[in-house]
N, CA, C and O atoms as a GROMACS GRO file, in nm:
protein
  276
    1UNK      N    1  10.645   6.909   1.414
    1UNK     CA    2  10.656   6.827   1.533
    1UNK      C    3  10.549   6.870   1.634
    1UNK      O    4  10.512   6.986   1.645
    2UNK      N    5  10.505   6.775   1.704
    2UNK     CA    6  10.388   6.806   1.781
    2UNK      C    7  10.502   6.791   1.918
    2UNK      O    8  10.593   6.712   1.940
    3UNK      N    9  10.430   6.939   2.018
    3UNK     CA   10  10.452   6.937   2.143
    3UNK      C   11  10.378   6.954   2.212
    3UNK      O   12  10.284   6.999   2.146
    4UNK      N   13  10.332   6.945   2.384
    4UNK     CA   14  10.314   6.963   2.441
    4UNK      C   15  10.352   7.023   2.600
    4UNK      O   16  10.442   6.960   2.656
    5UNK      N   17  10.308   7.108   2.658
    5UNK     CA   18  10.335   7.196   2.772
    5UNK      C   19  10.211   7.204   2.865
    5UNK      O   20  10.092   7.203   2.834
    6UNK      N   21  10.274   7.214   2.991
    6UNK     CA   22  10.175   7.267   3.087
    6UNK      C   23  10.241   7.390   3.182
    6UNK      O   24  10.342   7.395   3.253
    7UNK      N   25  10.157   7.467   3.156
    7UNK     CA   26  10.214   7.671   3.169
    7UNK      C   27  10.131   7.671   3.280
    7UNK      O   28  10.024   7.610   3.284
    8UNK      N   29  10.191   7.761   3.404
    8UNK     CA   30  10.186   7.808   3.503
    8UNK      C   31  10.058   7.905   3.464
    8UNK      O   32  10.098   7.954   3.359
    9UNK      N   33   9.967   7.944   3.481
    9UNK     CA   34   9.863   8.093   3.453
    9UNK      C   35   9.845   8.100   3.574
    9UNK      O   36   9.840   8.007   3.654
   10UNK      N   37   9.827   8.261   3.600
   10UNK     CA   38   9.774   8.365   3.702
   10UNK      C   39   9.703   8.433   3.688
   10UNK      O   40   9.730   8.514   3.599
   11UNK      N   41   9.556   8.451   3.763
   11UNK     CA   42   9.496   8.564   3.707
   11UNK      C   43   9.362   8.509   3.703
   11UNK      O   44   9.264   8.567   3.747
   12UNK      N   45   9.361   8.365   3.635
   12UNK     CA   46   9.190   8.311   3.568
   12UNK      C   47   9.102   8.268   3.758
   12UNK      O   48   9.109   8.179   3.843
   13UNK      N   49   9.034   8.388   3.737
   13UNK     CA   50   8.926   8.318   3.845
   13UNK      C   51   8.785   8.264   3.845
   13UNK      O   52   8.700   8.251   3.933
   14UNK      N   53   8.788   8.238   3.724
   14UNK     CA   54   8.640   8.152   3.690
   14UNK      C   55   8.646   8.071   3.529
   14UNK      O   56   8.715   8.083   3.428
   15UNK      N   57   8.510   7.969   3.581
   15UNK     CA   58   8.523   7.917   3.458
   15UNK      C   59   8.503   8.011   3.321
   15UNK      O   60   8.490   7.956   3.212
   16UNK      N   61   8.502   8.144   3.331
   16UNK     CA   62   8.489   8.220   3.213
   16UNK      C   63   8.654   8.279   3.160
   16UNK      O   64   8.714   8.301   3.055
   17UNK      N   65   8.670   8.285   3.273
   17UNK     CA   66   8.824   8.311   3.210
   17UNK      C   67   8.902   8.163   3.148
   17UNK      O   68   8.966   8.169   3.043
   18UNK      N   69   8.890   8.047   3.216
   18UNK     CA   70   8.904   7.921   3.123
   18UNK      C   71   8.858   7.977   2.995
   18UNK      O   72   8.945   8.013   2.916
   19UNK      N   73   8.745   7.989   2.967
   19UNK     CA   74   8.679   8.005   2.831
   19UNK      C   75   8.723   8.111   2.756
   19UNK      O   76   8.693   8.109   2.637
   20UNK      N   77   8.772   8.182   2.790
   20UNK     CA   78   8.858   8.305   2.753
   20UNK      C   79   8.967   8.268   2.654
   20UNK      O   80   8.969   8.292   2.533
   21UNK      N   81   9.082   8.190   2.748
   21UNK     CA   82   9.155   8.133   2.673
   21UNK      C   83   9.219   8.018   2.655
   21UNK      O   84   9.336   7.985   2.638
   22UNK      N   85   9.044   7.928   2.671
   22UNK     CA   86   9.061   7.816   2.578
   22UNK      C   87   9.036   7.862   2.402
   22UNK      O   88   9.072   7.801   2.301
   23UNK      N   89   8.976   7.964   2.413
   23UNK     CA   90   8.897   8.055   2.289
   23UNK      C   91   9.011   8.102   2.252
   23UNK      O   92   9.055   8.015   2.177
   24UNK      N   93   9.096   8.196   2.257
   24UNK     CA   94   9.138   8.285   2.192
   24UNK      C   95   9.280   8.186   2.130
   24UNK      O   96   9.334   8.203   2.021
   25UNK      N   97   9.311   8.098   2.217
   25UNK     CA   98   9.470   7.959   2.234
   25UNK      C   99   9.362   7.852   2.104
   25UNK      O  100   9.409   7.803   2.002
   26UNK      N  101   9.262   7.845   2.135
   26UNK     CA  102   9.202   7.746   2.005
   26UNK      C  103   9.168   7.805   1.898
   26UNK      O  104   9.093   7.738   1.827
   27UNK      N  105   9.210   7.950   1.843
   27UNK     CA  106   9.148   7.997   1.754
   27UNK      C  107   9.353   8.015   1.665
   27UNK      O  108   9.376   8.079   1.563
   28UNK      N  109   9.429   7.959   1.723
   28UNK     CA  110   9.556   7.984   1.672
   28UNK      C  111   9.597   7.896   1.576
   28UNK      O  112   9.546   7.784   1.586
   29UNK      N  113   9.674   7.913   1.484
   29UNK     CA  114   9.678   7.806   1.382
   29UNK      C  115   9.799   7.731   1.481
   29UNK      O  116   9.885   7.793   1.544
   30UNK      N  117   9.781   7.574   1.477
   30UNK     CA  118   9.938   7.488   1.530
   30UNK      C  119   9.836   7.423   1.587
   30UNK      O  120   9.800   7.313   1.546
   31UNK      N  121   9.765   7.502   1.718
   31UNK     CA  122   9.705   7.501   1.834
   31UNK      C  123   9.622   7.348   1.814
   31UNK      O  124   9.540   7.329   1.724
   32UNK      N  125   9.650   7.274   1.890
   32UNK     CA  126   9.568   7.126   1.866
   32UNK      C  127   9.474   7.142   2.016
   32UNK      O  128   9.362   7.194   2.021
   33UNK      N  129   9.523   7.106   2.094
   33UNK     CA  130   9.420   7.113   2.229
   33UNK      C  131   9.488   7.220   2.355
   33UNK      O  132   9.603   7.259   2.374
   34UNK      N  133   9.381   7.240   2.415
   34UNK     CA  134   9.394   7.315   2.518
   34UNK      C  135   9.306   7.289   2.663
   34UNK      O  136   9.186   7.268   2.650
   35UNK      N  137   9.347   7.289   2.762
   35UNK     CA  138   9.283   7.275   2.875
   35UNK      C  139   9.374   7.387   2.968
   35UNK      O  140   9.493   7.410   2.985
   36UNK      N  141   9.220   7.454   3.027
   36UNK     CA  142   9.295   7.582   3.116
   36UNK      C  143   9.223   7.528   3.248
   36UNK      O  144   9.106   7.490   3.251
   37UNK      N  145   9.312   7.532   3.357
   37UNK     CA  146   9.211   7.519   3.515
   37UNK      C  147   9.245   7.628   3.540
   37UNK      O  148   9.361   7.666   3.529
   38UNK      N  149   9.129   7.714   3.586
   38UNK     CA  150   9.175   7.834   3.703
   38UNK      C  151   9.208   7.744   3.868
   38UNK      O  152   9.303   7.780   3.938
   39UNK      N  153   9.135   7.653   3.902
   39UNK     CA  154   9.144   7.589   4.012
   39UNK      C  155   9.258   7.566   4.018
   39UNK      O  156   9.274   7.537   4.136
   40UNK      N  157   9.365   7.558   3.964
   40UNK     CA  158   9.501   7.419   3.958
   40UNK      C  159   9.592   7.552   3.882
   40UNK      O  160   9.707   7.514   3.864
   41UNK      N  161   9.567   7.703   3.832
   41UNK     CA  162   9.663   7.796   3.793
   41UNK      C  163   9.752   7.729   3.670
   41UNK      O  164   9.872   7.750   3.651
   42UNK      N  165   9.675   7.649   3.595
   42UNK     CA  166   9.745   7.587   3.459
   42UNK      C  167   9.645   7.575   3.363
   42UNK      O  168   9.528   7.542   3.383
   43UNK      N  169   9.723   7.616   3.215
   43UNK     CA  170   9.682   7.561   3.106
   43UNK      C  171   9.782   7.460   3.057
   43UNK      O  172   9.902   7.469   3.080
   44UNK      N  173   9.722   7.360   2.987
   44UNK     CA  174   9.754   7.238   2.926
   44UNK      C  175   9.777   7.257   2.787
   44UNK      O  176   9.674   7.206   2.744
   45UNK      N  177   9.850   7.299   2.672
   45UNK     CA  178   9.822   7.313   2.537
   45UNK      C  179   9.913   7.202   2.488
   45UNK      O  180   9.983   7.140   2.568
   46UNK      N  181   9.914   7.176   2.359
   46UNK     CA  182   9.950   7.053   2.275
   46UNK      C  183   9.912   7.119   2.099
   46UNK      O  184   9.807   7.123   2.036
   47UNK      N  185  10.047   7.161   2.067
   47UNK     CA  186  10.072   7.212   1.908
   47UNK      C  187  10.197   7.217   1.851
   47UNK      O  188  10.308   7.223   1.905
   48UNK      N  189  10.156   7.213   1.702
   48UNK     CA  190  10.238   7.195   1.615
   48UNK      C  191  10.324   7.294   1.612
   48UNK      O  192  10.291   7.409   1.584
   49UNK      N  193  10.473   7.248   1.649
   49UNK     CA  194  10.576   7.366   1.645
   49UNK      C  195  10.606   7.414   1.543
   49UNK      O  196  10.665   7.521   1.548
   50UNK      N  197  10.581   7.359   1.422
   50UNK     CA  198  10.630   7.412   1.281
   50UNK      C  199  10.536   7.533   1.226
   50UNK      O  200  10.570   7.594   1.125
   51UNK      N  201  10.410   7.568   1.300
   51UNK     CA  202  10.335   7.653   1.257
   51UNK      C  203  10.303   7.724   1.392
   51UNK      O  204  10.240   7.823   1.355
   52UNK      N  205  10.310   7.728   1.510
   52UNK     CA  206  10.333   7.819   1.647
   52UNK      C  207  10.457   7.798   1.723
   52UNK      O  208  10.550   7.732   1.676
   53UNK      N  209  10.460   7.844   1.826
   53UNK     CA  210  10.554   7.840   1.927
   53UNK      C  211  10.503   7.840   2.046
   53UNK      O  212  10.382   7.861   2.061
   54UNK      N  213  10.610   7.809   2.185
   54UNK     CA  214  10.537   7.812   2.290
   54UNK      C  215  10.514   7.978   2.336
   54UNK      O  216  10.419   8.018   2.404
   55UNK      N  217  10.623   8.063   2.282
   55UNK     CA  218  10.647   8.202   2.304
   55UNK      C  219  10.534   8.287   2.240
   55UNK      O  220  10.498   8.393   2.291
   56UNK      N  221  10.473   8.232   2.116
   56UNK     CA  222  10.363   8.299   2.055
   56UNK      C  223  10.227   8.255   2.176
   56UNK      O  224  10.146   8.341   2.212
   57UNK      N  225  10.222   8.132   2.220
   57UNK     CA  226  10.082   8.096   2.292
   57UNK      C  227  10.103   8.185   2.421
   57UNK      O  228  10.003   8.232   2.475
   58UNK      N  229  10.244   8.215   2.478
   58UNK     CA  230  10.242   8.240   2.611
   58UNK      C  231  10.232   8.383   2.550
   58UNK      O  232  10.161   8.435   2.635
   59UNK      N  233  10.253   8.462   2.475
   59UNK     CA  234  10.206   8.627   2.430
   59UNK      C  235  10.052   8.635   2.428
   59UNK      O  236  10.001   8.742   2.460
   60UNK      N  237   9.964   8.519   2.388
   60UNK     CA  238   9.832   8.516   2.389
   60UNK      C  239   9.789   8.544   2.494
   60UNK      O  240   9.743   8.653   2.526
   61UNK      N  241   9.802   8.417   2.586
   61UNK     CA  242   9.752   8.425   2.718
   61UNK      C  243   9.768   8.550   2.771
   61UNK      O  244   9.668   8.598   2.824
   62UNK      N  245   9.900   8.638   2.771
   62UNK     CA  246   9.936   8.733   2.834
   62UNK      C  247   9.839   8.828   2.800
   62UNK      O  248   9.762   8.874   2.885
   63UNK      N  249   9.838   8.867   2.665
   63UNK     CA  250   9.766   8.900   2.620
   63UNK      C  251   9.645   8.948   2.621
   63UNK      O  252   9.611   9.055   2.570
   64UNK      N  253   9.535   8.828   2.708
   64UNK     CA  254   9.440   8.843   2.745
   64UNK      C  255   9.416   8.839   2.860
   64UNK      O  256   9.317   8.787   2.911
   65UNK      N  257   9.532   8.912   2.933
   65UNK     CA  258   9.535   9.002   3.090
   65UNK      C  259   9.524   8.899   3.210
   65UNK      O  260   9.463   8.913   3.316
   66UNK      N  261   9.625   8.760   3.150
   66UNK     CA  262   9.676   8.646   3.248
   66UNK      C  263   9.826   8.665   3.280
   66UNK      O  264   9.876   8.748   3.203
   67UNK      N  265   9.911   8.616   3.367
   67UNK     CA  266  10.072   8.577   3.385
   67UNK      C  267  10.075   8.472   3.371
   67UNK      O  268  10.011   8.395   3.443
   68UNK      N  269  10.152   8.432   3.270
   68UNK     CA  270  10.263   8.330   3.249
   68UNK      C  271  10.361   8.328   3.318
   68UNK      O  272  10.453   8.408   3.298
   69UNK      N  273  10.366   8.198   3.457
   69UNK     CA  274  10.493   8.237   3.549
   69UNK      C  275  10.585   8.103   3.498
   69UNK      O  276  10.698   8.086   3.543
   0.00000   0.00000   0.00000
């Protein structure tokens, strides 16, 4: 089943941190699209629940030294 979410992030203050983890969230298997604003403190993702979760993407992000609020 395909879902989609839009997650609270803290932390990204440039377009490199977008790129950060639009990179590391597009390199996940499920993972269909992603859009991160640091401007607006959200990423946008859209994936297949049968092969990720939202709990695995939000460990990513965390991961790569953002909050998931």
């Amino acid at each position: 089943m395909i879902d989609s979410d839009v997650l609270t992030v803290t932390g990204m203050k440039c377009g490199g941190c977008e790129a950060n983890v639009t990179a590391k969230l597009s390199a996940v298997d499920g993972v269909i699209s992603v859009v991160a604003s640091f401007k607006e403190n959200e990423v946008k993702v859209e994936y297949d629940t049968e092969k990720t979760s939202l709990d695995a993407i939000e460990d990513i992000i965390t991961d790569a030294g953002f909050k998931v609020n």
